[in-house]
N, C-alpha and C positions, 0 to 999 in steps of 0.2 A: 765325443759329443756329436749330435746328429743335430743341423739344423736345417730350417725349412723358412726357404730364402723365398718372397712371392715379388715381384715386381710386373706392373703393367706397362713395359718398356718390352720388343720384342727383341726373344735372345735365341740364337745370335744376333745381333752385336750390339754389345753395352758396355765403355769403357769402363763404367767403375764394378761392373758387375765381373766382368774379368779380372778385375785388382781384387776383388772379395773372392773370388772362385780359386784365386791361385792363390792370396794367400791363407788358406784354409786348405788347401789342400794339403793330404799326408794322409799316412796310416790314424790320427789319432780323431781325426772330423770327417761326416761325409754330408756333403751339404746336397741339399734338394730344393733344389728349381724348378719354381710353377709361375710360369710366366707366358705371354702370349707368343704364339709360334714367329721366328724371325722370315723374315722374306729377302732376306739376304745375306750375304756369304760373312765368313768368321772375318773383323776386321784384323785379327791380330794373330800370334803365331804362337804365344804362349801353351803348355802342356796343361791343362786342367782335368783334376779327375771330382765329376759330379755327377750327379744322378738331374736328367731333365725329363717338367711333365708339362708338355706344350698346352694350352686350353684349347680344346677342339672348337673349331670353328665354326657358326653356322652363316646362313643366307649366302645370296650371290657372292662369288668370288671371297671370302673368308671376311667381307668386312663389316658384318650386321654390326651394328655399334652397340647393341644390346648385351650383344654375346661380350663384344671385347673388353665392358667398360663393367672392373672387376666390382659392383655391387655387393653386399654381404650376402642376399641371396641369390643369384647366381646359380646355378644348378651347373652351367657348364665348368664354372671355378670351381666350383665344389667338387665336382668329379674330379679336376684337376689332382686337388687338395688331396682327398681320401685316396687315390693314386698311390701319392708321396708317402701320406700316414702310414697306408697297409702294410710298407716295406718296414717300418720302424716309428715309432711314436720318437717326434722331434722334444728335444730336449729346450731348443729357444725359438722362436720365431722371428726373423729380421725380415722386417717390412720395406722395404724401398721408395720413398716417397709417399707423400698423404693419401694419396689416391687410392693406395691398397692396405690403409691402416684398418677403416673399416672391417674388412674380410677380416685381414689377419686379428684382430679382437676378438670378431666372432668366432673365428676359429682357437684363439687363446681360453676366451670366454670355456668354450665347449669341453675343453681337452685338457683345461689348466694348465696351460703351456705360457710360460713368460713371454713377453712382446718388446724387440728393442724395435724403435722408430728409427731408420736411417734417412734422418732429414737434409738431402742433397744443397737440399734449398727452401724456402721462405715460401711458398706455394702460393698462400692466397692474393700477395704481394704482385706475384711474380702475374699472376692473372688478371690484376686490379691493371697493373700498369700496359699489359696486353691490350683490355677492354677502352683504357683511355687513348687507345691510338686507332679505336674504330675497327677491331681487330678479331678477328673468332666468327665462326657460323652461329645459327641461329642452336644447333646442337649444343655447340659449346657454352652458347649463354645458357640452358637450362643443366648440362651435366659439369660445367664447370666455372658455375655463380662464383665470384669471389667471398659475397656474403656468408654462404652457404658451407665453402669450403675454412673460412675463417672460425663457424663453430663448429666444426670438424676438429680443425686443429686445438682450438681449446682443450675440446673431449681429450682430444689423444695426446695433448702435452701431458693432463694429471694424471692420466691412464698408464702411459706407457711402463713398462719398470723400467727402461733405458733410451735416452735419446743422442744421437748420434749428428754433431757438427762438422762443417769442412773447413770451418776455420775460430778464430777466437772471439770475430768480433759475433759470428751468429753466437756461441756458447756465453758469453756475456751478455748478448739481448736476451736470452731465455733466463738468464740465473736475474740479472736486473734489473729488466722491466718486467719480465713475467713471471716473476718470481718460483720459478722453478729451480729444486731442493740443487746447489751446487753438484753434490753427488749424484744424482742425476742424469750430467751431461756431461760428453766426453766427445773428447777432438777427433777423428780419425779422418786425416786428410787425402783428399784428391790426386794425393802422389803416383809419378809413375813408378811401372814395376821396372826392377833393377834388370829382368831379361833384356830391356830395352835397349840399355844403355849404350852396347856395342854391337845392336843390332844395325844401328842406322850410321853409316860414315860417315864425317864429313866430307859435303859434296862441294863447297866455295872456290872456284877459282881463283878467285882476287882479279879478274878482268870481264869487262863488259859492266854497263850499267850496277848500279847497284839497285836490288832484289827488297820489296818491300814486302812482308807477309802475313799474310791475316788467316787463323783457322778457327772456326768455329762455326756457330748459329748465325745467323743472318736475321734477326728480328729488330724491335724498335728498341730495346735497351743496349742495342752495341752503332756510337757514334763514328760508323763508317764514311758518312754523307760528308764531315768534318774534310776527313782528310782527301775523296774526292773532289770536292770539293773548290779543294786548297793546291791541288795537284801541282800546278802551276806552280805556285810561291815553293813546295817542296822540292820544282826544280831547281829551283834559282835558288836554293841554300846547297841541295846535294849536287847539282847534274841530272843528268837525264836520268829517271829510277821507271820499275817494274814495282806495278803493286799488281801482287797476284792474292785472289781471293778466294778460301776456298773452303766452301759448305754450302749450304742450301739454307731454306725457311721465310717464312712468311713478308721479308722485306725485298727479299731477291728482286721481285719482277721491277719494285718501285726503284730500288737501285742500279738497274739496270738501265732505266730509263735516263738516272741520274747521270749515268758515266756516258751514254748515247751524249748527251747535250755539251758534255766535258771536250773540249780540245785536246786532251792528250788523252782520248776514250783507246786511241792503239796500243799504249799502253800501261792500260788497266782492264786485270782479263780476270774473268770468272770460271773457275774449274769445276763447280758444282760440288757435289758430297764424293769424297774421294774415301777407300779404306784406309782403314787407322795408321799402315804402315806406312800407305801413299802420303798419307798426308806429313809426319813423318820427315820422309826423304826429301818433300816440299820446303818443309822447316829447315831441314840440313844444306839446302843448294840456295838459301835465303840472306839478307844481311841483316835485313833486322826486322823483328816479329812486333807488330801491334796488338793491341788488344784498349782499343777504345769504349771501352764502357762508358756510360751514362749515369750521373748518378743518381739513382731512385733509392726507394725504402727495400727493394729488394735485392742490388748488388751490391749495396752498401753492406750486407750482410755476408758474404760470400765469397769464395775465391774460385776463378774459373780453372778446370785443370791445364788448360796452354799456358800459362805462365809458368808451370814446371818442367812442359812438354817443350816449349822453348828454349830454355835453362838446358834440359837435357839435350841437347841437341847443338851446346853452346850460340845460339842464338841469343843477342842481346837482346833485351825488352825496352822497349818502349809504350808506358802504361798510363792510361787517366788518372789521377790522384787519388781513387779512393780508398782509403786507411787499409783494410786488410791487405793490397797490394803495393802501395806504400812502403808497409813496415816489412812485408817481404825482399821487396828489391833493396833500403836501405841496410837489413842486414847483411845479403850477400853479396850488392854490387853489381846484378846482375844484368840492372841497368837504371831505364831514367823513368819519371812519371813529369806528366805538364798537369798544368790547371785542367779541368773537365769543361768541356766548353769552348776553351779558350785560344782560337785560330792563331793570335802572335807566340804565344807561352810554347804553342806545340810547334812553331819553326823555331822556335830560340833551342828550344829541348833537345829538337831532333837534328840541328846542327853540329852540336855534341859530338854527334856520329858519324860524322862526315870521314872523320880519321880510320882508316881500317884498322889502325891500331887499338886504340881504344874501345872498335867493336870485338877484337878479338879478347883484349883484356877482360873484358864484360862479358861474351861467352867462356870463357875458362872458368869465372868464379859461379858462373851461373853452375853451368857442369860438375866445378865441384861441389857445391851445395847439395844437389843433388846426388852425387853419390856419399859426401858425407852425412845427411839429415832426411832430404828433402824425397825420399823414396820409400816405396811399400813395402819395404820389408821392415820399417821400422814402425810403421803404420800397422802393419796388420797385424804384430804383436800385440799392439795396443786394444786391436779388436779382439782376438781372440784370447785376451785376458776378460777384455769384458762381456763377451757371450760366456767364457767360463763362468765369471763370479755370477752373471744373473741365472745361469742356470742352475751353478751350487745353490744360488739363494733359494731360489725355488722349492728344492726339494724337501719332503716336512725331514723330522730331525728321525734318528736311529734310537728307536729306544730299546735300552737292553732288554735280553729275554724274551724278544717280539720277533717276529719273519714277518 
């Protein structure tokens, strides 16, 4: 099977773009990558074998926005595209987020090639709640209107032949309020891959402060300011702690300023966007990993991959209550959630932890989860049944006595 994977994320590096590169790799799939040229090095170390066709770049310094922002006409995409084609006519199309559903239709459209949507996440949601925090260039409000993008995603919900969730609660908003055909949509989650697993040691001494860890985005949907904030009251339940924080994005400078005014601003330190490994080995030399989400109409849908990356790394979780993450920790233990919001609930929670014991018990079940369930290689089976079946669907039928 030959598929023609397009994402407007630049690759190198894309975590889940490397969960889908690897696990499709083999003799029996050769998958083809059209996506914007990366400007940074591989984060991960995984073996992938794929075929990549960069979008050539124009204007100053590669960042004309014209060029980058994948349009259905495009000429620079399109070259991309015809690139990938000429090697072999693709048998499925897996699109990567709303952004490049567009193209990849017109390019379905063209060639009758089936289209699965890999919907990350809630897009126009996820932009609506952006905009209500004063947030986006004047670029961004014309090339990525919430409005605009909300009948976008209509079109390509009916359109798609396959839509792809990262958790239950998005694949049950699609089947129950938007009544899209159950068959349809299929789970294929944000797991890590199983190379990982014993990639990274554990680094924990069990002396010095205990290590508070945060990895991800840095924007207005993750309630970081909360436990800033709170710094103080979280000594006085644990002892003296380290929260180390570590990524980038558009709240960074605000929250930087936040932990400036903080009393225990020496220690709460920002490591910027670190590689996937780095980050990683952060997790492993940590005691306990947040993940403070907020809860809007767009994370209420969703499951971020740290909560597995944590897990794997036995890291115990400490998580906001919202339902997809919830019913994760409560199946495997793998740790705790507070009320969302809620300054007392999240010392009462996080007191819990106090005991190294109990964080250790809570990494163990996390880690096993993960290597029993909770990993890509059980996932990617899942995918590469369903690029199968949409591509068998595809094809017209064999009539005897015909070539």
């Amino acid at each position: 099977m030959r598929i023609l994977k397009l994402m407007h994320i630049p690759y190198p590096w894309d975590v889940r773009a490397e969960k889908i590169l690897w696990g499709l790799a083999g003799d029996r799939h050769t998958v083809a990558l059209v996506s914007l040229p990366g400007l940074n090095g591989d984060g991960g170390s995984l073996e992938r074998s794929h075929e990549h066709y960069p979008v050539e770049m124009s204007g100053r310094g590669g960042v004309d926005i014209l060029t980058r922002f994948p349009v259905p006409w495009s000429s620079k995409w399109m070259e991309a595209v015809n690139r990938a084609i000429s090697r072999g006519r693709p048998d499925v199309i897996l699109a990567r987020d709303l952004v490049v559903w567009p193209l990849s239709y017109r390019i379905g459209s063209r060639f009758r090639i089936p289209v699965v949507y890999d919907m990350a996440e809630h897009y126009p949601e996820m932009l609506e709640h952006r905009f209500q925090h004063g947030l986006g260039s004047w670029k961004d409000r014309i090339l990525r209107n919430p409005s605009f993008w909300k009948a976008v995603e209509r079109f390509c919900l009916e359109r798609s032949d396959a839509i792809l969730t990262v958790c239950d609660a998005s694949r049950d908003y699609l089947v129950r309020e938007r009544g899209i055909p159950a068959d349809k949509v299929f789970l294929v989650r944000n797991t890590p891959v199983p190379g990982y697993l014993d990639a990274i040691p554990n680094q924990r001494t069990g002396s010095g402060p205990i290590r508070i860890a945060y990895l991800g985005f840095l924007d207005p949907s993750r309630d970081l300011d909360l436990l800033i904030q709170r710094w103080s009251d979280i000594e006085s339940v644990l002892g003296t702690c380290e929260f180390l924080i570590a990524g980038e994005g558009i709240s960074e400078s605000r929250l930087r300023g936040v932990v400036r005014e903080s009393p225990c601003s020496d220690r709460i330190r920002f490591l910027g966007k670190v590689p996937y490994l780095e980050g990683l080995r952060i997790l492993a030399s940590a005691d306990i990993g947040v993940i403070p989400l907020r809860a809007t109409s767009h994370t209420m849908k969703t499951v971020p991959n740290k909560i597995f990356e944590y897990m794997m790394v036995e890291l115990p979780v400490l998580a906001s209550d919202l339902p997809p993450m919830v019913s994760i920790l409560k199946e495997t233990g793998a740790g705790l959630s507070y009320r969302t919001g809620d300054p007392e609930n999240l010392l009462e929670q996080i007191a819990k932890l106090k005991d190294p014991g109990v964080r250790r018990a809570m990494g163990a079940k996390g880690r096993e989860a993960v290597c029993r369930k909770y990993n890509f290689k059980e996932d990617a089976r899942q995918l590469e049944g369903i690029l199968q079946h949409v591509a068998d669907r595809s094809r017209p039928p064999v009539v005897p006595g015909k070539v």
